[in-house]
Backbone as JSON Lines, residues from 0, in Angstrom:
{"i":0,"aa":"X","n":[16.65,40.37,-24.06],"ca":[16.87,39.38,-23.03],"c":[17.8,38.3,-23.56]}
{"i":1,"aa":"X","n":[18.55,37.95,-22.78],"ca":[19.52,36.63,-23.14],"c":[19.13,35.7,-22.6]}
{"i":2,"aa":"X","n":[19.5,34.26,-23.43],"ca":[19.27,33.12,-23.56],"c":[18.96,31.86,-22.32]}
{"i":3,"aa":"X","n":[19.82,33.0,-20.86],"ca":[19.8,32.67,-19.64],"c":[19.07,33.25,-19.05]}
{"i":4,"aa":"X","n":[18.38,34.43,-19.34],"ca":[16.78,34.8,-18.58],"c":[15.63,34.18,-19.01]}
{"i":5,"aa":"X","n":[15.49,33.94,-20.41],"ca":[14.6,32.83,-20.55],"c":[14.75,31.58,-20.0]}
{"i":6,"aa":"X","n":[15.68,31.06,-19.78],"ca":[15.85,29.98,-19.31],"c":[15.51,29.57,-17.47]}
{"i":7,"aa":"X","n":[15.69,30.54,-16.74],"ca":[15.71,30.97,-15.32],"c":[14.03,30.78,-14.75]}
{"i":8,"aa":"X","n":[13.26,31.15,-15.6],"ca":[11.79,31.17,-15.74],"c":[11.05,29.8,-15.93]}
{"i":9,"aa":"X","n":[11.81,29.87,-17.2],"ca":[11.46,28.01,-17.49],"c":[11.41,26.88,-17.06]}
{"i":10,"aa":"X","n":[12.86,26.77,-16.24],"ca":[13.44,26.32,-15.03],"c":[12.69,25.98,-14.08]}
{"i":11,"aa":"X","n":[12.03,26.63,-13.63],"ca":[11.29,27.23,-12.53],"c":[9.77,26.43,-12.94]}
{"i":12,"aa":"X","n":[9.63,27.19,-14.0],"ca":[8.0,25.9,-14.64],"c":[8.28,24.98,-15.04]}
{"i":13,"aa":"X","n":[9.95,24.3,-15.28],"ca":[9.51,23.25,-15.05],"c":[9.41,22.38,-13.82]}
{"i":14,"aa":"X","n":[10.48,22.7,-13.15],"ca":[10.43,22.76,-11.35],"c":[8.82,22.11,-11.26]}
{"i":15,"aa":"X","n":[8.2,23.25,-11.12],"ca":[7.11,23.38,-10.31],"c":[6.1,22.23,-10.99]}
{"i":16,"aa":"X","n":[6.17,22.01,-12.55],"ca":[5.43,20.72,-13.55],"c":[5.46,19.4,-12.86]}
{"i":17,"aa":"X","n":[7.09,19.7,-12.6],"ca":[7.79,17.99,-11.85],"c":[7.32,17.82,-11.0]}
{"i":18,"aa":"X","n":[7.49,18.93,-9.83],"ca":[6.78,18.59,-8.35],"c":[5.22,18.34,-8.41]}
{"i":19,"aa":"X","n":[4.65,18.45,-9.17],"ca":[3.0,18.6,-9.35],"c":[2.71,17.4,-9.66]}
{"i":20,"aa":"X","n":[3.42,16.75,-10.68],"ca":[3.61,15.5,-11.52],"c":[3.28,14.12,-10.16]}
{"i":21,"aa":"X","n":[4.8,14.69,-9.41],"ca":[5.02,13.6,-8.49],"c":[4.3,13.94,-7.41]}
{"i":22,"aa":"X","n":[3.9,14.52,-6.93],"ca":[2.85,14.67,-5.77],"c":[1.73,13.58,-6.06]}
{"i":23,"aa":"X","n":[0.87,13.9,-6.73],"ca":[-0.09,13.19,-7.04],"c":[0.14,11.48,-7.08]}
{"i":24,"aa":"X","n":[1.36,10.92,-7.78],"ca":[1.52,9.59,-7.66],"c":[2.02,9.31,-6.06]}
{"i":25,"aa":"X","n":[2.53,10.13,-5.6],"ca":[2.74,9.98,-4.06],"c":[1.58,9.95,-2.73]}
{"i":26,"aa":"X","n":[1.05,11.09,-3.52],"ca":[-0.43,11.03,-2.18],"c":[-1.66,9.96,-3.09]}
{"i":27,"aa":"X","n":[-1.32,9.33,-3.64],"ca":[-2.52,8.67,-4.44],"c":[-1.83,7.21,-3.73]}
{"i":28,"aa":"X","n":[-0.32,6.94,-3.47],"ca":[0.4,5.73,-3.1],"c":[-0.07,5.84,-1.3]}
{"i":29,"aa":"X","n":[-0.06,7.37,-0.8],"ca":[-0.45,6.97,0.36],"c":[-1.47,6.55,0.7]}
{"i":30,"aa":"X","n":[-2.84,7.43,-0.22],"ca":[-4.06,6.78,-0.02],"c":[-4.4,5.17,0.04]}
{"i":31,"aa":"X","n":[-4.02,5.03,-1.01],"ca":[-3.99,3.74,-1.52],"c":[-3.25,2.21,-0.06]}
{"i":32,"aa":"X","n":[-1.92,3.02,0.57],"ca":[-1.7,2.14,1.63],"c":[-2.97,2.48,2.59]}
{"i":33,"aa":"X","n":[-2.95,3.74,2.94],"ca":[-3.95,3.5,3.99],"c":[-4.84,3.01,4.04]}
{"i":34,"aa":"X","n":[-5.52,2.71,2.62],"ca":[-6.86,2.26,2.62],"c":[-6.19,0.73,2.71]}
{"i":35,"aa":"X","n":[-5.1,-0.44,2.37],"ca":[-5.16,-1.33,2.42],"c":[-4.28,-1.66,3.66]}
{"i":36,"aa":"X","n":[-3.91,-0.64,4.64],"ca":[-3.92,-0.9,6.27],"c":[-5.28,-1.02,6.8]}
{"i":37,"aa":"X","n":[-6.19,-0.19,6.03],"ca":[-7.7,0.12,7.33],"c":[-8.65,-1.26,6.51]}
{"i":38,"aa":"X","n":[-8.01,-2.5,5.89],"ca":[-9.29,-2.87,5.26],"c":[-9.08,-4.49,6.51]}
{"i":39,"aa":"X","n":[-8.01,-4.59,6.93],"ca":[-8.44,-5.62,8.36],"c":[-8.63,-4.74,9.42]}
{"i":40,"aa":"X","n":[-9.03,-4.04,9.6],"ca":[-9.51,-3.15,10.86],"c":[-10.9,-3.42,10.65]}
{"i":41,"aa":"X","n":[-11.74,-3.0,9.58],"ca":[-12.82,-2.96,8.82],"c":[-13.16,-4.43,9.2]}
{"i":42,"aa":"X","n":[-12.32,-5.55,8.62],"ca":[-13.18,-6.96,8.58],"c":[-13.21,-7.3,9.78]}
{"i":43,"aa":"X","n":[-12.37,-6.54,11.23],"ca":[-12.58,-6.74,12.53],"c":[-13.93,-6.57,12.94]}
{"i":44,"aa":"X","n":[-13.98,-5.39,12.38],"ca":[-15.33,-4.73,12.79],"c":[-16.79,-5.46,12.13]}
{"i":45,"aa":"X","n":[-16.76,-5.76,11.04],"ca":[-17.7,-6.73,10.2],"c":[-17.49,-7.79,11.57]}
{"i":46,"aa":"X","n":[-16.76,-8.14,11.83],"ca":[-16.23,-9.99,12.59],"c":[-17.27,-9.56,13.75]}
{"i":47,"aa":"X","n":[-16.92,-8.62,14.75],"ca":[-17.34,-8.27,15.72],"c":[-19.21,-8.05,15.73]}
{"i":48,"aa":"X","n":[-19.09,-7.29,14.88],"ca":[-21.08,-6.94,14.62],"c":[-21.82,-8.27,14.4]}
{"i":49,"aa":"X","n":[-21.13,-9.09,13.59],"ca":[-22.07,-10.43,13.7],"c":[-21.88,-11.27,14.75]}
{"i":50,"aa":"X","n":[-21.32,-10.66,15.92],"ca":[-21.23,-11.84,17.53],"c":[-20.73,-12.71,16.89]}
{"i":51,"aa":"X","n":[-19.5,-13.58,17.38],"ca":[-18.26,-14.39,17.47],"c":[-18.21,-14.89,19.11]}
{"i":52,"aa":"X","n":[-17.9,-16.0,19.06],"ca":[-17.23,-17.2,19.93],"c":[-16.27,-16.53,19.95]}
{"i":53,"aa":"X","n":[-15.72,-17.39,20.67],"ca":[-13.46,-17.0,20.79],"c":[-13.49,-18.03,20.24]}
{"i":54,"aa":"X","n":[-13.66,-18.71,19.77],"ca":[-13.45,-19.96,18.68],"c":[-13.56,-19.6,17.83]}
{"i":55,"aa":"X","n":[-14.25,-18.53,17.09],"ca":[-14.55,-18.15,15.89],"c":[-13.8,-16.78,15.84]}
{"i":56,"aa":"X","n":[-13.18,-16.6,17.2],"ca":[-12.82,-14.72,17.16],"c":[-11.08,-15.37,16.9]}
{"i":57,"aa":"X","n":[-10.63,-15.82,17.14],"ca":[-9.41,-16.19,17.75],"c":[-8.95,-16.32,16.32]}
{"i":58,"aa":"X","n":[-9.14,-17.01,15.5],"ca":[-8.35,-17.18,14.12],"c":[-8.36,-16.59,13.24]}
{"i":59,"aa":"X","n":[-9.87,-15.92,13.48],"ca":[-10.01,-14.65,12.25],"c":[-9.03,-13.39,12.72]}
{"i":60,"aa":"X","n":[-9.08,-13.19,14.12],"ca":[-8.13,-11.85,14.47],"c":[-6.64,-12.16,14.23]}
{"i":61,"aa":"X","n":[-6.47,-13.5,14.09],"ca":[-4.7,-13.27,13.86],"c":[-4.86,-13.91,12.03]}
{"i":62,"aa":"X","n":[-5.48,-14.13,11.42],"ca":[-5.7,-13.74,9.82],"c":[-5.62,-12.82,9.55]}
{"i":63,"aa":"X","n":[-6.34,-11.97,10.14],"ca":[-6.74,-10.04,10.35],"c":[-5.13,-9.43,10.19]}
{"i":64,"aa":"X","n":[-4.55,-9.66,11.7],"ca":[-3.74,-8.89,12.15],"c":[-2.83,-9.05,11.56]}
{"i":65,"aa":"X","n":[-2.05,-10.61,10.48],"ca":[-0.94,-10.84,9.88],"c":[-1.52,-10.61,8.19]}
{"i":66,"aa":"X","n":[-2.54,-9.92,7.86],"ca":[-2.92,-9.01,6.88],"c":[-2.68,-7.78,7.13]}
{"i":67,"aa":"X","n":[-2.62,-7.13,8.14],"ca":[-2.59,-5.84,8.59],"c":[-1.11,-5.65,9.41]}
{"i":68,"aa":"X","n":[0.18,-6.52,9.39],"ca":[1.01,-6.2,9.86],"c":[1.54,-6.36,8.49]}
{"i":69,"aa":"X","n":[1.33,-6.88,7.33],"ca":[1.96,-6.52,5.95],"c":[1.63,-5.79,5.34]}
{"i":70,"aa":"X","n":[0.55,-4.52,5.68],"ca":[0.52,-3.57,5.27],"c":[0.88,-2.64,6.06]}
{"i":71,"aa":"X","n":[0.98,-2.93,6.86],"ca":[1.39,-1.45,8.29],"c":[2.77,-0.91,7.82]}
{"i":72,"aa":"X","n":[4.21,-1.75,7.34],"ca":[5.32,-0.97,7.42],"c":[5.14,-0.27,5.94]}
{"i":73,"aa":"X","n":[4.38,-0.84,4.81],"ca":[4.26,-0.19,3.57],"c":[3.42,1.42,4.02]}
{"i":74,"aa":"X","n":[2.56,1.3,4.74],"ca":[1.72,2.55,5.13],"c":[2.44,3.78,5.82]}
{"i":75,"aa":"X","n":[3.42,3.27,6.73],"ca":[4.62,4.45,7.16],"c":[5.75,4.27,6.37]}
{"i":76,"aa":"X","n":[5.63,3.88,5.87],"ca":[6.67,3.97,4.6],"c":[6.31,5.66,3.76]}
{"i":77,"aa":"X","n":[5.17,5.23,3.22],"ca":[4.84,6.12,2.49],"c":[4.65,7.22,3.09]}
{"i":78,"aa":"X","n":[4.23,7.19,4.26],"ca":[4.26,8.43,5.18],"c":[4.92,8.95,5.17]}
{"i":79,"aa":"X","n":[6.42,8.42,5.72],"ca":[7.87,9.21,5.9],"c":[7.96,9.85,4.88]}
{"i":80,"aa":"X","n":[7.98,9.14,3.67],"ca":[8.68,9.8,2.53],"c":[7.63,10.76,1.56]}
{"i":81,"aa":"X","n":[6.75,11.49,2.43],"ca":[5.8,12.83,1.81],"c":[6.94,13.82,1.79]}
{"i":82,"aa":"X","n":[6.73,14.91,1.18],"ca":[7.46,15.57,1.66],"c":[6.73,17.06,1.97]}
{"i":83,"aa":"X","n":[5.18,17.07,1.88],"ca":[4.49,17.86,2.76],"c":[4.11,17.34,3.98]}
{"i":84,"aa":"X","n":[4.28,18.21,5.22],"ca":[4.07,18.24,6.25],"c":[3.34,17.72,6.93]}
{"i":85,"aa":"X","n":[2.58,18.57,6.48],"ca":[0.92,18.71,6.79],"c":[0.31,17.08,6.38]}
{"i":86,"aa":"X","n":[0.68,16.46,4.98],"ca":[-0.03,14.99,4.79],"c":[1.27,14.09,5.77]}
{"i":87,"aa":"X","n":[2.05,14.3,6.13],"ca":[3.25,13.89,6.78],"c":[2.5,12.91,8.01]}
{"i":88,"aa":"X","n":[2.13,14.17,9.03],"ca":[1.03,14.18,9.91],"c":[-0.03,13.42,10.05]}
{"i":89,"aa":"X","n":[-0.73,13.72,9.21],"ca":[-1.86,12.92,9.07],"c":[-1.63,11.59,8.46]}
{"i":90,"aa":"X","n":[-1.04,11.32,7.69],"ca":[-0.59,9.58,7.51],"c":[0.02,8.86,9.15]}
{"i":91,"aa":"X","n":[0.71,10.13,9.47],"ca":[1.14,9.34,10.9],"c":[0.03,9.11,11.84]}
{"i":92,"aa":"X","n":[-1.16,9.5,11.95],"ca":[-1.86,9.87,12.92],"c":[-3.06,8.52,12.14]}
{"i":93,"aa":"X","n":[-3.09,8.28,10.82],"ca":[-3.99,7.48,11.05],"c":[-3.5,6.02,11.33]}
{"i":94,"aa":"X","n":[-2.07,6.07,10.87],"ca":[-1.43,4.73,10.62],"c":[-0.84,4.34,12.59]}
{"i":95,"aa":"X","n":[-1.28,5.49,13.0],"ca":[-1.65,5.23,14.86],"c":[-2.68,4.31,15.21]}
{"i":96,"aa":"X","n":[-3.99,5.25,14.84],"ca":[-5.22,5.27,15.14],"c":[-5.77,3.61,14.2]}
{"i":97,"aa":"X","n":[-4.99,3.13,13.51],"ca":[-5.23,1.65,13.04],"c":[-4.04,0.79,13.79]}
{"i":98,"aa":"X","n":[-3.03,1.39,13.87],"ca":[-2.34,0.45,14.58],"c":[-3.04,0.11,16.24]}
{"i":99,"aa":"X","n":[-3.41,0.51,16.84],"ca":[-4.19,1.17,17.99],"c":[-5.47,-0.18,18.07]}
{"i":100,"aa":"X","n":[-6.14,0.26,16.93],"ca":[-7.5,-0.82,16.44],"c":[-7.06,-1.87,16.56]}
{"i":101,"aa":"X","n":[-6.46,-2.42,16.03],"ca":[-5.71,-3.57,15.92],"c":[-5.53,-4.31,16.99]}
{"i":102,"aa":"X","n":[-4.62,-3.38,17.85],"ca":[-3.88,-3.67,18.92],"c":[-5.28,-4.19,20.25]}
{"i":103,"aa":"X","n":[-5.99,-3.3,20.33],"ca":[-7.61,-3.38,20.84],"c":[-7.79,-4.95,20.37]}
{"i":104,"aa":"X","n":[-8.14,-5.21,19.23],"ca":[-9.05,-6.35,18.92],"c":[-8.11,-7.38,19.32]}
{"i":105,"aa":"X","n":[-6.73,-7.44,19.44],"ca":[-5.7,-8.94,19.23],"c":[-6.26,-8.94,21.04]}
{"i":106,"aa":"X","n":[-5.76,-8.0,21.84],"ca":[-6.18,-7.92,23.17],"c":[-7.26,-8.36,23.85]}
{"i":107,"aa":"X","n":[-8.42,-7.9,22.96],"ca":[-9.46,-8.14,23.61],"c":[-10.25,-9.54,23.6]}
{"i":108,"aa":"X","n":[-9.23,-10.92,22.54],"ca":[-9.13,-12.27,22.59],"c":[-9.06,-12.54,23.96]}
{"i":109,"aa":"X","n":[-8.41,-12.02,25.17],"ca":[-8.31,-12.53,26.44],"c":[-9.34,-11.95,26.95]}
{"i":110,"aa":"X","n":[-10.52,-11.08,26.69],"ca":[-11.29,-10.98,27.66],"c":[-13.28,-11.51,28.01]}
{"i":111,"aa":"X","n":[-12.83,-12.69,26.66],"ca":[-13.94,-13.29,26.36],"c":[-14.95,-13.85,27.87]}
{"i":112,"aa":"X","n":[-15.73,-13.45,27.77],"ca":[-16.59,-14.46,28.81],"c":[-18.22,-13.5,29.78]}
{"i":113,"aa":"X","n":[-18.07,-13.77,30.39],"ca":[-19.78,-13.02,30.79],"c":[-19.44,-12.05,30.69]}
{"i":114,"aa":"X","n":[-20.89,-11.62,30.71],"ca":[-21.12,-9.82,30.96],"c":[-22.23,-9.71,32.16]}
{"i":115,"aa":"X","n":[-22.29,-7.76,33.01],"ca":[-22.98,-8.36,33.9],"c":[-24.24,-8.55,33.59]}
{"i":116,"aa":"X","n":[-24.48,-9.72,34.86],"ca":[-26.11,-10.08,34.65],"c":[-26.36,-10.23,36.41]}
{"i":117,"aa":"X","n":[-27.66,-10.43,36.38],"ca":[-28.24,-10.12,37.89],"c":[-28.54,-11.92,38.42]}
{"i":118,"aa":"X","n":[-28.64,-12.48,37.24],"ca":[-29.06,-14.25,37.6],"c":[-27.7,-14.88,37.76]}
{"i":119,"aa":"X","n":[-26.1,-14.39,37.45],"ca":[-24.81,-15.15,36.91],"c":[-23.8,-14.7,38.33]}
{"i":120,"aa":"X","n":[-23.18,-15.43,38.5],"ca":[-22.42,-15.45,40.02],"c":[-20.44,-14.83,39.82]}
{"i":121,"aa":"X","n":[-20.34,-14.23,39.9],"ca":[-19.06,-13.55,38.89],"c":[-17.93,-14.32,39.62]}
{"i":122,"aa":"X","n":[-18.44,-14.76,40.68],"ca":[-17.26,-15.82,41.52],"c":[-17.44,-17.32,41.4]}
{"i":123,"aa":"X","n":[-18.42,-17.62,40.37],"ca":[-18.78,-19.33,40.43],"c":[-17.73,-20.18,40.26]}
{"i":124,"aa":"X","n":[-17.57,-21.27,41.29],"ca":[-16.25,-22.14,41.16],"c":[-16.31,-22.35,39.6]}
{"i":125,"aa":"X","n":[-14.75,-22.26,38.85],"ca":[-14.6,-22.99,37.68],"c":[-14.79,-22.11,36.75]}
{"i":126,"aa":"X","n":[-15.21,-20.73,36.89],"ca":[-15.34,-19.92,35.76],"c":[-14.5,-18.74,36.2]}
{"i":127,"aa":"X","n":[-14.05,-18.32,35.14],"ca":[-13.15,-16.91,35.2],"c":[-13.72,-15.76,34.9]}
{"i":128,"aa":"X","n":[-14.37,-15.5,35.45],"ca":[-15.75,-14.33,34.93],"c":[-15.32,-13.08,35.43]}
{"i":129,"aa":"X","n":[-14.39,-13.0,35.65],"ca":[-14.34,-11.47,36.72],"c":[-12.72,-10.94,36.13]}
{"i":130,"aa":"X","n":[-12.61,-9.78,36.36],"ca":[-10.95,-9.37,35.62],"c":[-10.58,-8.03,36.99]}
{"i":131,"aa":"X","n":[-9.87,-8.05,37.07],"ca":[-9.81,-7.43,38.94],"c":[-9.4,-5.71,38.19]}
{"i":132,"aa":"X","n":[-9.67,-4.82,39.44],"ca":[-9.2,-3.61,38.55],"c":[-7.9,-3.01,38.06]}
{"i":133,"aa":"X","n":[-6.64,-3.96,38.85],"ca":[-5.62,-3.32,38.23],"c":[-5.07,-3.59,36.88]}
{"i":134,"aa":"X","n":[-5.52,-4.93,36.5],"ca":[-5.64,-5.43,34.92],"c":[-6.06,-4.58,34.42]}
{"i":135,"aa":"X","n":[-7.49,-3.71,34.67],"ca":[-8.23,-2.76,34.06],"c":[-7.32,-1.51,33.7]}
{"i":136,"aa":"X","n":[-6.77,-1.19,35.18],"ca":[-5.58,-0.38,34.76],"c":[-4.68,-0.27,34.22]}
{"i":137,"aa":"X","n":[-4.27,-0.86,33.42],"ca":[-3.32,-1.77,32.95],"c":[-3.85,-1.23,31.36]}
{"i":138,"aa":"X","n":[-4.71,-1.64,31.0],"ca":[-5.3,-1.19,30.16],"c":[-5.63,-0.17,29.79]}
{"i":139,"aa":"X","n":[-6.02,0.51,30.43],"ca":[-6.75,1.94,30.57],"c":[-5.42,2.61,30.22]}
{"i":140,"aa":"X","n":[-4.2,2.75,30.6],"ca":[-2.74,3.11,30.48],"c":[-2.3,2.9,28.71]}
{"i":141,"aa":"X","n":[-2.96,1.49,28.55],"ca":[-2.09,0.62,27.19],"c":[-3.65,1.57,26.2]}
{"i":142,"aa":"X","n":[-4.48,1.36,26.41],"ca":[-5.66,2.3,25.92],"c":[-6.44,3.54,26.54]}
{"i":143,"aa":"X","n":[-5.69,4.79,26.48],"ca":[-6.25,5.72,27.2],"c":[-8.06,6.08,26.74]}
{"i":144,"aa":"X","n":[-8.07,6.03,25.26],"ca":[-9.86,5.95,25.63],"c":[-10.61,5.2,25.94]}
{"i":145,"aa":"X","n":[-10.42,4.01,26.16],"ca":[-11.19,3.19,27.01],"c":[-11.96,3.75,28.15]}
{"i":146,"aa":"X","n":[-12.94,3.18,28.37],"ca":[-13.75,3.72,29.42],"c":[-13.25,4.22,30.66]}
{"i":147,"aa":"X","n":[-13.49,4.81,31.77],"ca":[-12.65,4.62,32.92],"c":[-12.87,3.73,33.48]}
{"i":148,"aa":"X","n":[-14.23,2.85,33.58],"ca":[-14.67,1.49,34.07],"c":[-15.68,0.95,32.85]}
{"i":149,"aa":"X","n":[-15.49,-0.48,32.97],"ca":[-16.78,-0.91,32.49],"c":[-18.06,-0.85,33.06]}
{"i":150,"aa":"X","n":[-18.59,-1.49,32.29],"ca":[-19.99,-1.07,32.61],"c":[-20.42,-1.46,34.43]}
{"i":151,"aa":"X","n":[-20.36,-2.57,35.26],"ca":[-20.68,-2.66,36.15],"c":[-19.58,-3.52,37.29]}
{"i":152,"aa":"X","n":[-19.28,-3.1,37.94],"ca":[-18.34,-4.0,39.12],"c":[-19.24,-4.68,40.01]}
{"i":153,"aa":"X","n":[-18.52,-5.99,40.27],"ca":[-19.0,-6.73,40.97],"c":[-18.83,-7.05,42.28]}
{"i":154,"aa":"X","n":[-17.8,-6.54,42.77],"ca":[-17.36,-6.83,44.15],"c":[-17.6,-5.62,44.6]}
{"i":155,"aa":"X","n":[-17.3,-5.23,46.11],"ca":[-18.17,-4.48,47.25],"c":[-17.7,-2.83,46.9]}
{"i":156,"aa":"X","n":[-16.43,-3.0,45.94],"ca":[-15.94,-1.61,45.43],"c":[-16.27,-1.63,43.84]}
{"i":157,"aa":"X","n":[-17.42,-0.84,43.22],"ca":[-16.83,-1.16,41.49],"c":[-15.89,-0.91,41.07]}
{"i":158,"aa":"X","n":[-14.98,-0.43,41.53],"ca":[-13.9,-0.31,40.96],"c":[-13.13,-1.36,41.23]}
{"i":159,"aa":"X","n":[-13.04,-2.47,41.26],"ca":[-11.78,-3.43,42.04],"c":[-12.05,-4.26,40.61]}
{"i":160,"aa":"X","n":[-13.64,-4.77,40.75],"ca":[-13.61,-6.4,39.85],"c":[-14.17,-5.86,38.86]}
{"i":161,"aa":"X","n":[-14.37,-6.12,37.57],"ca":[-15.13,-6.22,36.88],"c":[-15.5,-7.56,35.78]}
{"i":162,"aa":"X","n":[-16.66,-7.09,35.19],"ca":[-16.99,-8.76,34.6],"c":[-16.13,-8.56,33.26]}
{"i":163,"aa":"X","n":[-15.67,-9.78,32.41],"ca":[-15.02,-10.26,31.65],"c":[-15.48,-9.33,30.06]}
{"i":164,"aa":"X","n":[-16.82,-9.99,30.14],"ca":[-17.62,-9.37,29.15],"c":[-17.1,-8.02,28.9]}
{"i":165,"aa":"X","n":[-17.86,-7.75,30.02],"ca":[-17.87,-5.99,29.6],"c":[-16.51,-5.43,29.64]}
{"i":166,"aa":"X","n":[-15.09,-5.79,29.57],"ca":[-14.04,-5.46,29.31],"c":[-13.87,-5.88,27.75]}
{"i":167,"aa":"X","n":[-14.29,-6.81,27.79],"ca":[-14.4,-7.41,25.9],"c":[-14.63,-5.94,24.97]}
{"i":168,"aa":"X","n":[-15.96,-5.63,25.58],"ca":[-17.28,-4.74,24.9],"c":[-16.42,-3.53,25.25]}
{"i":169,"aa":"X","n":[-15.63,-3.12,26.0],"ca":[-14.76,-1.79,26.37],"c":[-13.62,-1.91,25.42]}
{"i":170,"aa":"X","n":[-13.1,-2.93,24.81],"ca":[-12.05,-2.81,24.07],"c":[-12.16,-2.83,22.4]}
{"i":171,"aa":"X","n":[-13.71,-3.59,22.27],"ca":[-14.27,-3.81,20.6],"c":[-14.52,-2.37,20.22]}
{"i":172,"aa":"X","n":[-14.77,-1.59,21.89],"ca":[-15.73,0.04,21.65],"c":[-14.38,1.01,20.73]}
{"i":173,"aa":"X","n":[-12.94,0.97,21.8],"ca":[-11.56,0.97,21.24],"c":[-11.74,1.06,19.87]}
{"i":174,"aa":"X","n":[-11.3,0.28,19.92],"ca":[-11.03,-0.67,18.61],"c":[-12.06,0.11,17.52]}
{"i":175,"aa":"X","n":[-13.22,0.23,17.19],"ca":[-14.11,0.96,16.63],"c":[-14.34,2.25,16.69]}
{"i":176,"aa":"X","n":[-14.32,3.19,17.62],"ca":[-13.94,4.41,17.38],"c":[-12.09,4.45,17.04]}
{"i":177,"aa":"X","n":[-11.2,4.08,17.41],"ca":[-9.8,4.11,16.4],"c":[-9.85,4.24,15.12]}
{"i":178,"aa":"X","n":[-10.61,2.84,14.27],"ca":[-11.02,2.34,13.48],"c":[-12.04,3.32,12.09]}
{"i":179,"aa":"X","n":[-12.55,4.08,13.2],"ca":[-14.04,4.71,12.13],"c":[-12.96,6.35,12.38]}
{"i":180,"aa":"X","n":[-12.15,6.96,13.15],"ca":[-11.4,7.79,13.05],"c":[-10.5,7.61,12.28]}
{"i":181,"aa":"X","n":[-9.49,6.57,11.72],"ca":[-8.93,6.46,10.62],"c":[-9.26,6.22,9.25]}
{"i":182,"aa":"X","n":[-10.69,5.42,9.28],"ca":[-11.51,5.69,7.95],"c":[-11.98,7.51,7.52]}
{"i":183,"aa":"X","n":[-12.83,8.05,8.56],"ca":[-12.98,9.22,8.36],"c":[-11.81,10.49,7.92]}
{"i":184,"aa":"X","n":[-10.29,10.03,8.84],"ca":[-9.59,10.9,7.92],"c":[-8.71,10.84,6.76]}
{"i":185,"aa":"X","n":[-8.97,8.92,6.26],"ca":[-8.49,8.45,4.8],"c":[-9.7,8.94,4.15]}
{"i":186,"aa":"X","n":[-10.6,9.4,4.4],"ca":[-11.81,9.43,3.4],"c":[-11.15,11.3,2.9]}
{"i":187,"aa":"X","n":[-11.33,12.43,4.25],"ca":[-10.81,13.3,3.73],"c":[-9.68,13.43,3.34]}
{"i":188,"aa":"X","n":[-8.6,12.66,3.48],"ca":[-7.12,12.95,2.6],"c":[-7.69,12.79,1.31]}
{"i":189,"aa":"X","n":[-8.63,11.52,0.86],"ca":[-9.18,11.34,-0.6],"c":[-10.1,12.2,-1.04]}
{"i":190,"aa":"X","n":[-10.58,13.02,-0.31],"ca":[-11.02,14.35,-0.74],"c":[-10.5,15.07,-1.34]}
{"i":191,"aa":"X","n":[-9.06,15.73,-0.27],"ca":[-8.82,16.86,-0.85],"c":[-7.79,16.79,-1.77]}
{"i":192,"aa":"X","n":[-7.73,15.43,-2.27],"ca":[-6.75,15.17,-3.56],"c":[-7.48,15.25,-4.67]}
{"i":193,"aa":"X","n":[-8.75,15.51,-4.6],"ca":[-9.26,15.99,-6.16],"c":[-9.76,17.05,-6.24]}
């Protein structure tokens, strides 16, 4: 054998050493963004479980969200530049499914206020308690899993009005299944990297 068939082989292992090499610092860089895109999604969700004011919701979600818009272009960053497919995909799909969350919680700052109740008047002079249904639609469009209605309408069609609240509670719901779907498939990308 000559000096160039050994070499042709070698070539080749080392090829394949390099690509092995750099994979790993690459899908370890994506993990690593995703997990520090999904960690203000996460403190949304902490924010939310302990009941919040809009006084108390309002400053933490745009702390949140200008933590999570300086990690968002690093997170498709790293995405683009996989150069398997298949993790290609799935970085895109979670760096959705948090952008999405996000987008839910900054939103759902405007829909603070009752929920229904049988003692509370959804038309009382001076309160804004009611959100009419094409707003809803509106939504439902900008968030396709959202409910198809909230929980109860108040005027003579449920479908027209609904209470404030329970559009809140329809968009935190958003926001949390997005949220626990992009944790669940950063958890298996960090799976099947070891």
């Amino acid at each position: 054998m000559t000096s160039a068939q050994w070499n042709i082989p070698g070539s080749i292992l080392l090829a394949v050493a390099i690509s092995s090499c750099t994979s790993g610092p690459r899908r370890a860089d994506l993990i690593a963004s995703l997990r520090a895109s999904y960690a203000p999604v996460h403190e949304m969700e902490i924010v939310v479980s302990a009941g919040v004011t809009l006084n108390e919701y309002s400053p933490r979600v745009t702390d949140e969200l200008l933590k999570f818009k300086s990690t968002e272009d690093s997170c498709k960053e790293v995405a683009v530049n996989l150069s398997d497919a298949s993790l290609k995909s799935q970085a895109a799909q979670v760096c959705q499914h948090l952008s999405t969350a996000m987008d839910a919680y900054v939103v759902a700052k405007d829909y603070f206020g009752d929920t229904h109740e049988t003692d509370l008047d959804p038309f009382e002079p001076g309160k804004n308690n009611v959100v009419d249904g094409s707003t809803y639609e509106d939504l439902h469009a900008r968030f396709p899993s959202i409910q198809a209605s909230p929980s109860n309408g108040v005027a003579e069609s449920p479908s027209s009005t609904y209470w404030r609240g329970d559009v809140l509670q329809a968009l935190w719901k958003v926001a949390t299944q997005e949220g626990q779907t992009a944790k669940e498939m950063i958890d298996k990308l960090a799976q099947s990297e070891k």
